[in-house]
N, C-alpha and C positions, 0 to 999 in steps of 0.2 A: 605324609598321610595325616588325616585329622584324627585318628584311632575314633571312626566315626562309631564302628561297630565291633563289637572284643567279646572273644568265645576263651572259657573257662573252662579248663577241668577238674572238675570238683572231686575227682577221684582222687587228683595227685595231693592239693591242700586245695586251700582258704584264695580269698583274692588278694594276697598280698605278695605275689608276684605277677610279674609277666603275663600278657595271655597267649594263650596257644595259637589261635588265629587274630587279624587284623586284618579287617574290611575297610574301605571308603575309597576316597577320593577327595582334592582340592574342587573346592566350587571356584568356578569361571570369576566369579563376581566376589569382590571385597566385601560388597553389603552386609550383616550380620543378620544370620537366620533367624527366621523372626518365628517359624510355624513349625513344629512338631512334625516327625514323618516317620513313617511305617512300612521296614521291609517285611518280607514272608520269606520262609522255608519248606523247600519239599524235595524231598530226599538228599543230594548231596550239594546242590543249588542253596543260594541264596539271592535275594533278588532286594531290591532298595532303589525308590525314587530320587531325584533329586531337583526339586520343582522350583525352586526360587530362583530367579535368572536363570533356567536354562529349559524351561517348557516344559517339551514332554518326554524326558530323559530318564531312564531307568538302566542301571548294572546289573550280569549276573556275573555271579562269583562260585565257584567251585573250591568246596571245603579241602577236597583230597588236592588244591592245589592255589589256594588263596591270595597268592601273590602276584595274579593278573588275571583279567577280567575277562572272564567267559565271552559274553556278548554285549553290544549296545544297542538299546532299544529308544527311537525317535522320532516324534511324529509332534506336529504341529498341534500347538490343543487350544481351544479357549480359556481355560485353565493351568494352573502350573498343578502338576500330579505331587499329591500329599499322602500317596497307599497305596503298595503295589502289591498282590496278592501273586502266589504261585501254587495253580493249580491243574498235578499232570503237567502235562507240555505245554500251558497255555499260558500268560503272563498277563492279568486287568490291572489296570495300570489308573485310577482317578482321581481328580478331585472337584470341589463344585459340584458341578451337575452334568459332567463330563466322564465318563467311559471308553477308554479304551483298549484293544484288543490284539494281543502278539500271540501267534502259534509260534511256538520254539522247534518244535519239530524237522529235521530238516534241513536248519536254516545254520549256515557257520555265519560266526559274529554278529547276528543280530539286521537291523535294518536300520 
């Protein structure tokens, strides 16, 4: 894991241990990430693009169980996705001048 994304609890101390959760994943491609990217939360979901080499690829991650991934979300884009927003059941996933659009609702593991 690239300890891409690390949750803290500031209740117990400071960041100078461990974090309580660890999100990510190995990117497909050796290349080095060259562009900034932005997952969302909403309620116990975590959601995170991953757009350099691999399109239009987004993870969700479930906090009450962070050690394997909810769903995968994939769709062919003109862009590679740099933002992925989580709002309710729905998942906008963009970058460029490209939007798009997942209902989670429903749906085991993603599409």
């Amino acid at each position: 894991m690239d300890r891409q994304v690390l949750f803290y609890d500031t209740r117990m101390s400071g960041f100078d241990r461990p974090p309580c959760i660890e999100l990510g994943m190995r990117a497909a491609s050796t290349q080095k990430i060259t562009r900034y990217t932005r997952g969302s939360a909403c309620h116990s979901f975590f959601v995170r693009p991953y757009g350099e080499g691999e399109g239009g690829l987004v993870r969700m991650w479930d906090y009450r169980n962070a050690r394997a991934v909810v769903a995968r979300f994939h769709s062919v884009r003109p862009a590679p996705v740099v933002h992925a927003v989580m709002l309710n059941s729905d998942i906008y996933a963009y970058g460029r001048h490209s939007v798009t659009i997942w209902k989670t609702t429903g749906v085991a593991g993603g599409n």
